[in-house]
C-alpha positions in Angstrom: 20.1 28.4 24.1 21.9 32.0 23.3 22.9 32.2 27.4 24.1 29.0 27.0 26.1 29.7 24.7 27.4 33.0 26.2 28.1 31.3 29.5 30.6 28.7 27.2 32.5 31.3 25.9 33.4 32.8 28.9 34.2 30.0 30.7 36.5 29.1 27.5 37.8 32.8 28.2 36.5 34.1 24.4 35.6 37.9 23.5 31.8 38.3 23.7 32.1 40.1 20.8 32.7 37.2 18.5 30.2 35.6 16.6 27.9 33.4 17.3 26.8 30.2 15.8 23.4 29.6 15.3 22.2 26.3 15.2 18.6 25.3 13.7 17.2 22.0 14.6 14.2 21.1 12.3 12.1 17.9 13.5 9.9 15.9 11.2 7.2 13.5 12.3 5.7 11.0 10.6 2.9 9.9 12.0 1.7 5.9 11.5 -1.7 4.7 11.1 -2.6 1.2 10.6 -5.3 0.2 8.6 -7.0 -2.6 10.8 -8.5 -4.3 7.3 -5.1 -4.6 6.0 -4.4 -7.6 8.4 -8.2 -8.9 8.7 -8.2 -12.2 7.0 -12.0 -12.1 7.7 -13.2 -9.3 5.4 -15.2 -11.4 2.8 -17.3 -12.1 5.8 -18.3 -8.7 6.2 -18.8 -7.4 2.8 -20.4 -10.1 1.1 -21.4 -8.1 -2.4 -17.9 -7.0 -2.4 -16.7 -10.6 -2.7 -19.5 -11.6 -5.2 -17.4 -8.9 -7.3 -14.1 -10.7 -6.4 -15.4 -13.7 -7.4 -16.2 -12.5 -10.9 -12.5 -11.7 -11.7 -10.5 -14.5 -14.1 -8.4 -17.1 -12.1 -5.6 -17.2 -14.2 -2.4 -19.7 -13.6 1.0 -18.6 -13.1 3.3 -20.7 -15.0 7.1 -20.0 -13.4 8.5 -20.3 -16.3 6.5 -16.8 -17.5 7.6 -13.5 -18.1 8.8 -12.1 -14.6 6.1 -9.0 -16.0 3.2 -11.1 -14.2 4.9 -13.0 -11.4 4.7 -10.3 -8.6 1.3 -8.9 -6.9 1.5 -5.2 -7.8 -0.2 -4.7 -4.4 1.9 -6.5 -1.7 5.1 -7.1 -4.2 5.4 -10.5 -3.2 6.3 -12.9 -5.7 3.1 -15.2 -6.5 3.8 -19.0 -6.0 6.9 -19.7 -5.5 6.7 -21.4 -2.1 5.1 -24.7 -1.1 2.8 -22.2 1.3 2.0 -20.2 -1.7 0.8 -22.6 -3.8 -3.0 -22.3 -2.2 -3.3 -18.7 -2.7 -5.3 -17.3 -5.3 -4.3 -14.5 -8.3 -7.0 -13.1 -10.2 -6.5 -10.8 -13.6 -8.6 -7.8 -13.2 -10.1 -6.3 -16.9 -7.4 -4.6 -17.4 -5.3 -7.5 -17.6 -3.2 -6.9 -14.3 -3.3 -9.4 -11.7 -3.0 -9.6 -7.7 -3.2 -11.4 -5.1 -7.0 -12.3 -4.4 -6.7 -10.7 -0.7 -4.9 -8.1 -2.0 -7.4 -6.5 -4.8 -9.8 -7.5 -2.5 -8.6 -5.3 0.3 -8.3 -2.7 -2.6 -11.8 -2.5 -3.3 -12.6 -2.1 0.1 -10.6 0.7 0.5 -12.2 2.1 -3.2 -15.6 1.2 -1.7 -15.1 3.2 1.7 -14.3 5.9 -0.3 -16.8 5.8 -2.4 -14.2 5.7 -5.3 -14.6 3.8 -8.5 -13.2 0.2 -8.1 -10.1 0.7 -10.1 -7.1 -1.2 -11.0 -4.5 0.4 -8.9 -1.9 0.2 -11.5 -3.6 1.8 -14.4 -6.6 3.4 -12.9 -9.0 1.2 -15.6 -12.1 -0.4 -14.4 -11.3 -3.2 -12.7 -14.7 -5.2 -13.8 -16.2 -5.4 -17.1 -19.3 -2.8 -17.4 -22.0 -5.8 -18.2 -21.3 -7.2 -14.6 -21.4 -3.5 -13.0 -24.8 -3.1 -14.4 -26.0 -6.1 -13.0 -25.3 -5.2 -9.4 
């Protein structure tokens, strides 16, 4: 690049003692990797003790007249119900009292249980489950 640059100037007829500018070019990359479970519908299929555990979370009802505090899924951010095609999918309210979308928490879990990670509320960190049903399993 520094030839380059030499071989402008003295076409443009400038001193070759004059400065030079520098120019630094810094490149970042972000590299993408998708998570094949995030857009598999057919998960509770393959991890059956996991969706037991879903299963035990409270099916609360979202009234859209609530508090805007619980009418998003903390997860996806998509508002919860408020489309005709929304109106079959399920929240549940973990022990801590935040709720998701059912596929959401669910894909969650998985992620907590391929880590070997507590299953956590992803919010607060809390157990997600009350203790008496961890013992059980």
């Amino acid at each position: 690049m520094g030839e380059t640059a030499r071989t402008i100037r003295s076409r443009e007829g400038c001193d070759s003692s004059m400065p030079e500018i520098v120019v630094n070019l810094y490149i970042t990359t972000h590299i993408v990797v998708e998570d094949s479970d995030f857009y598999n519908d057919d998960l509770r299929q393959n991890v059956p003790e996991l969706a037991q555990l879903v299963n035990l979370l409270e099916r609360p009802r979202i009234d859209k007249q609530e508090d805007d505090a619980e009418q998003q899924c903390a997860i996806c951010l998509e508002e919860f119900g408020h489309s005709i095609e929304d109106s079959s999918v399920e929240v549940v309210r973990t022990n801590c009292s935040h709720v998701f979308h059912e596929s959401c928490i669910f894909r969650w879990l998985r992620r907590c249980a391929d880590r070997q990670s507590p299953y956590s509320c992803p919010l607060c960190r809390c157990s997600i489950f009350p203790t008496s049903h961890m013992d059980e399993e």
